[in-house]
N, C-alpha and C positions, 0 to 999 in steps of 0.2 A: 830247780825252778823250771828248767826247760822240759823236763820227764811231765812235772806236774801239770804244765800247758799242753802237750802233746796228749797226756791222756785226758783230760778234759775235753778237746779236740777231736779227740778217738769217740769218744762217749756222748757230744753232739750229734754227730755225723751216725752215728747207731741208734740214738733215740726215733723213734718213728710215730707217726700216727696211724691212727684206723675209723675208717667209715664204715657203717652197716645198713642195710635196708632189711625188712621184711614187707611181705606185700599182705598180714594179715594181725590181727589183734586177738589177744587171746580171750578163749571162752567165746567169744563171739561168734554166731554160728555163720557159714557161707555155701556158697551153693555151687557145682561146677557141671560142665555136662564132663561127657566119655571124652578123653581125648586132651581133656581141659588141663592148664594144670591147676594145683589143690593149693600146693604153698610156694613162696619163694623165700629164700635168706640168701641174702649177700651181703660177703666184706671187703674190702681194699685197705689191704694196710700199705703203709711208704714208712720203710724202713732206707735209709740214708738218699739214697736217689732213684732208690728201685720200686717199683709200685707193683703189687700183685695181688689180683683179684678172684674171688674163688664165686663164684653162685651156685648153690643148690637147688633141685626142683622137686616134687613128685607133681608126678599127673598121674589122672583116674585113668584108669584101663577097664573098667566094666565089674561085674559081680557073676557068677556062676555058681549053684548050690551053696549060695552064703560064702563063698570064698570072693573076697573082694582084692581084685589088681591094680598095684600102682607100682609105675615107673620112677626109680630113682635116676637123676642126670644131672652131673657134675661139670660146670664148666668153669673153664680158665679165662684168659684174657682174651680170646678168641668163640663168641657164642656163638656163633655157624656148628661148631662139631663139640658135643660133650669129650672129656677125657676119660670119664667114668660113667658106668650102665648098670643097675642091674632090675632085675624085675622082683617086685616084692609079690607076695598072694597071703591074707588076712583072713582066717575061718573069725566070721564073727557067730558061730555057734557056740565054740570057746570065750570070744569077749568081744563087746563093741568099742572097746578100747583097745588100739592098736598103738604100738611103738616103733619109730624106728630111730635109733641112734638117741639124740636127744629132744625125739617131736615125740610129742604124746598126741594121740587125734580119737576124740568120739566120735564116732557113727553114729548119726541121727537116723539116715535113711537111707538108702541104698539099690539104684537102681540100676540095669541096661543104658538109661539115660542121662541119669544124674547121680553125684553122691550131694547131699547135706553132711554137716560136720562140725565139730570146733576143734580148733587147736587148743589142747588144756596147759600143754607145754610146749618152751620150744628154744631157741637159741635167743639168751639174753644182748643187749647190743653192749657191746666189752667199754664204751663211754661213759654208760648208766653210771649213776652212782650204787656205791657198796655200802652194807652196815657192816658192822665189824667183827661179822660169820663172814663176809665173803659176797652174800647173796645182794641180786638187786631188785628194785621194787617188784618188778616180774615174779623173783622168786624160779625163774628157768635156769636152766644149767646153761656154763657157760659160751657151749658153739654148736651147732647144726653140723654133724658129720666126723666129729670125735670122739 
């Protein structure tokens, strides 16, 4: 009996929750200048006492002969300084749909100043409910950065 309480005990103390934000709605189109950023996804899960928070970002960086620039930036619990960087570049001669990881984004329009856009996919919020594929009403895969 006392195994059986312990690991119950064990297996509270491990159960966790998670929060999620995104700062966009899919298929809906938006607007950003150079510099801006295009999407956000953030989660906070608390797992027993411990809480860790991941945000993701892209920002526009400009367009050059159809090759269009966006900043990937990962931050932890501290958002003064990313932990992760890299710089994407998108020929949309090849496509105006670009991917990165689990965002799908159309290129409406594309300027020096501005991109338009919609996110077609992107990281489902892991609370949503499921049908019994897995998938949630979104239909997105399930995280931003995996």
């Amino acid at each position: 009996m006392r195994k059986l309480l312990a690991l119950c005990l064990l297996l509270s103390a491990c159960s966790g929750s998670t929060k999620f934000y995104k700062d966009y709605d899919l298929g809906v189109e938006k607007q950003v200048t150079v510099g801006s950023v295009m999407v956000t996804a953030s989660s906070e899960a608390k797992i027993a006492e411990k809480t860790t928070k991941i945000t993701e970002q892209l920002t526009y960086g400009g367009i050059a002969n159809r090759i269009v620039r966006i900043g990937y930036r990962e931050y932890g619990e501290e958002l003064s300084k990313p932990v992760a960087f890299q710089e994407l570049q998108y020929d949309l001669n090849e496509s105006e749909v670009i991917t990165f990881r689990d965002l799908t984004i159309q290129v409406v329009e594309a300027s020096n100043k501005q991109i338009r856009f919609k996110v077609l996919t992107g990281p489902a919020d892991p609370n949503a409910p499921q049908d019994e594929e897995g998938l949630t009403a979104t239909t997105a895969p399930p995280k931003f950065g995996q």
